[in-house]
C-alpha positions as CSV (number, residue, x, y, z in Angstrom):
1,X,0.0,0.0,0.0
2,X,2.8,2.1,0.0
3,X,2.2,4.7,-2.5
4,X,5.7,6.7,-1.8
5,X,8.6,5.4,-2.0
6,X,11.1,6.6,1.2
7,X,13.3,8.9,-1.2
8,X,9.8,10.8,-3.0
9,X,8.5,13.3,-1.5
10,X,4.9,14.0,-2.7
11,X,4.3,17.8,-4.2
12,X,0.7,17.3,-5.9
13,X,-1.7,15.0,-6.2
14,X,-3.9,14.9,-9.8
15,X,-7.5,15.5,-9.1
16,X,-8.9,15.6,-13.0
17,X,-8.4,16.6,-16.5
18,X,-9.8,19.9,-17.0
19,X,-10.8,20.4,-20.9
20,X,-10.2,18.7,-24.0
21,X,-6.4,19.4,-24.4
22,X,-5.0,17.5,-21.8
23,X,-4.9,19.8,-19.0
24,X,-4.3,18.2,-14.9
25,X,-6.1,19.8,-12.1
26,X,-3.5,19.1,-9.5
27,X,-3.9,19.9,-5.9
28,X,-0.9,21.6,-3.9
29,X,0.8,19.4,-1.2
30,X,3.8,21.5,-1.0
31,X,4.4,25.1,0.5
32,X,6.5,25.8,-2.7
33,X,4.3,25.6,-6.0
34,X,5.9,28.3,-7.3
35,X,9.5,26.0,-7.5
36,X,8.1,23.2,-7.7
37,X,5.7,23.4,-10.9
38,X,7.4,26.0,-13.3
39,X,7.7,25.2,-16.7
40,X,10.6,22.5,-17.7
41,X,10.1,20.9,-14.1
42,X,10.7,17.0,-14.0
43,X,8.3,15.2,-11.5
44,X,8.0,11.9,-10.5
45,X,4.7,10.4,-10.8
46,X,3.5,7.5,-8.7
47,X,-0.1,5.7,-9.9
48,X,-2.4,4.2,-8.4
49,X,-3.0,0.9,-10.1
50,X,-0.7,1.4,-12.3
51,X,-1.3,-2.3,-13.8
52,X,-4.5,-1.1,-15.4
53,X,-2.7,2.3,-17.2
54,X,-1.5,1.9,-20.9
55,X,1.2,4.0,-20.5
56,X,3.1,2.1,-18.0
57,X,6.1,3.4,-19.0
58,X,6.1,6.7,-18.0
59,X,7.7,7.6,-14.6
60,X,8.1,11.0,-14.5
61,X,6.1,14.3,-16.4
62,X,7.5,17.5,-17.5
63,X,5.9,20.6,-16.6
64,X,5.1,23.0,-19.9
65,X,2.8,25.5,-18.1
66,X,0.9,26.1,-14.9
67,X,-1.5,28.3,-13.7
68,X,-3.6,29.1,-11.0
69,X,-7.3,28.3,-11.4
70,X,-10.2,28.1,-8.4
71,X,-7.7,27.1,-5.7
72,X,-5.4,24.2,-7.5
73,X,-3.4,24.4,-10.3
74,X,-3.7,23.8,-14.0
75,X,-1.0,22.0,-14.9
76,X,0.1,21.1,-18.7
77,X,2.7,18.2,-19.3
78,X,4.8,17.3,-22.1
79,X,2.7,14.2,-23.7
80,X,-0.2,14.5,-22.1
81,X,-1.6,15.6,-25.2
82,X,-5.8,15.2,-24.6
83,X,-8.2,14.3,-22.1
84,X,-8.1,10.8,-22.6
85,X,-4.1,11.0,-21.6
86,X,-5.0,13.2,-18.4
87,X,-7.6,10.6,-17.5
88,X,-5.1,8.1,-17.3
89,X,-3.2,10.2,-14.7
90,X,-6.2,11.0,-12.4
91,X,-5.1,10.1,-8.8
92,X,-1.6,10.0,-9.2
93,X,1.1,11.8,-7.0
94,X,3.8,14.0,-8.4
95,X,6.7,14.1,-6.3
96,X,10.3,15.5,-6.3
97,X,13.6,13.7,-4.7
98,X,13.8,14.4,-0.9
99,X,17.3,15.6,-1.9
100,X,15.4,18.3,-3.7
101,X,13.6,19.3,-0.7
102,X,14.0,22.3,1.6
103,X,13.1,21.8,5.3
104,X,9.7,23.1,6.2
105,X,10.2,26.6,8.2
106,X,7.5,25.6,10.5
107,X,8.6,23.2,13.4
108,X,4.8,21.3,13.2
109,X,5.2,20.6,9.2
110,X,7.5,17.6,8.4
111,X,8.0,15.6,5.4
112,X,6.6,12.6,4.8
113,X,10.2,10.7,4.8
114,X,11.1,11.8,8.3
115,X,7.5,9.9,9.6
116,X,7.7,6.6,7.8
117,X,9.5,4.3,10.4
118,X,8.7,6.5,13.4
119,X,7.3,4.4,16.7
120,X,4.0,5.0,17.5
121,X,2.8,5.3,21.2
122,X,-0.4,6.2,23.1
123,X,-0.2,9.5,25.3
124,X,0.1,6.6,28.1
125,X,3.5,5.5,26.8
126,X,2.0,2.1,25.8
127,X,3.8,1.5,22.0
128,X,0.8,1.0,19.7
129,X,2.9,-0.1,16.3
130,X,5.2,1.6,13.8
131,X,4.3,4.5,10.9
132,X,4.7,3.0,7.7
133,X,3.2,5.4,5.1
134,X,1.3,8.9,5.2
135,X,-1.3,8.8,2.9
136,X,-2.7,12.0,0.9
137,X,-6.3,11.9,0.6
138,X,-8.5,14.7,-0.4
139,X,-9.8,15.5,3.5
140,X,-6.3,15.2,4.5
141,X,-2.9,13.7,5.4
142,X,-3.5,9.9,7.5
143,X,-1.0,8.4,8.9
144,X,-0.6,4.6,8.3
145,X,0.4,2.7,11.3
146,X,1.3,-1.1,11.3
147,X,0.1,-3.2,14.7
148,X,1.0,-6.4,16.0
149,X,-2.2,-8.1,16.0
150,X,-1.9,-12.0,16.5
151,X,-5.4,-12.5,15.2
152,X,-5.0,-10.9,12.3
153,X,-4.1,-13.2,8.6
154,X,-0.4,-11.4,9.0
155,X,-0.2,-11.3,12.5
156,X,-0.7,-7.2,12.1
157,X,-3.1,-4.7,10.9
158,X,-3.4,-1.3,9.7
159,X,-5.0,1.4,10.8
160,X,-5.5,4.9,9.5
161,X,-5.0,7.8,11.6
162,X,-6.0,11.1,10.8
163,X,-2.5,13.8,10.8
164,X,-4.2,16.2,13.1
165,X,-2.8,18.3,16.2
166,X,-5.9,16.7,18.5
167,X,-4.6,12.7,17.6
168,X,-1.2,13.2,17.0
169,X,-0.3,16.2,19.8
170,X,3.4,15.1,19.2
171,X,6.0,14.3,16.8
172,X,9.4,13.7,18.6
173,X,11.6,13.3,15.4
174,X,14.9,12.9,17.5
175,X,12.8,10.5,20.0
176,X,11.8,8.8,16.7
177,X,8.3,8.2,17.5
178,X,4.9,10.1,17.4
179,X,2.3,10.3,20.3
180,X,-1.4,9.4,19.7
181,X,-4.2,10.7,21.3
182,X,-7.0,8.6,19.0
183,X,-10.8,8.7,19.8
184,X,-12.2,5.6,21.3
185,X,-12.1,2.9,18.6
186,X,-9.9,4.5,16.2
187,X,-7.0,2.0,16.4
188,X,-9.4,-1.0,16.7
């Protein structure tokens, strides 16, 4: 289920095709559009089921053109030539190199790299499992936490935690581990 690989760092995520000529509606996960999506930019591009695409090929897109439009961006791409292309794309993250990447200013933004492999533990101190992806969904960033769980197939389970100050109050990056706060039945 991991949809980033530890060295990508995800930048945008492609909502639609807007229009007949090939145009991506991309939402914004980054603080830096305006480095990130200027013309002659090479993203990387992770699918989602990228079995079912015909152009499996393709691994990164080239920005020709972007533009602001009703809160996301409008982005055009070197041979993504019509709708049908743009379709194919719907869903899929655009990501740069954590080499790439500045550190966020603020102290309660981090990048998705430095919370894959963190521990995870109650506000109790109990460990609860480990972070193994953070997942971009249109409401928001969810963290993806493995737990031991004997009775499950694997002996562990996933569970989904929303990236919010009032679950996750703390991220202790040198610690290596993140506290949880979760509402009764969250981690169940």
């Amino acid at each position: 289920m991991n949809e980033l690989q530890p060295e990508a760092l995800a930048v945008g995520r492609v909502v639609r095709p807007h229009g007949v000529r090939g145009e991506l509606v991309v939402e914004v996960l980054t603080d830096s559009p305006e480095l990130r999506f200027v013309p002659g930019s090479v993203l990387g591009l992770k699918r989602r089921g990228a079995g079912q695409s015909k152009n499996k090929s393709a691994q990164s897109l080239t920005v020709t053109a972007a533009r602001q439009h009703a809160g996301r961006l409008l982005v055009r791409a070197e041979g993504v030539d019509g709708r049908d292309a743009a379709e194919e794309l719907r869903g899929a993250l655009l990501t740069v190199s954590a080499d790439e990447a500045e550190s966020p200013e603020d102290p309660d933004e981090f990048h998705d790299t430095e919370l894959i492999g963190l521990r995870a533990a109650l506000v109790s101190g109990e460990d609860v499992g480990v972070v193994r992806d953070v997942l971009h969904s249109p409401a928001g960033e969810l963290l993806a936490i493995t737990i031991a769980d004997p009775e499950a197939e694997k002996g562990e389970r996933e569970a989904l935690v929303p990236f919010v100050s009032a679950i996750v109050p703390e991220v202790d990056l040198d610690a290596g581990r993140v506290v949880l706060d979760p509402p009764e039945g969250l981690l169940d």
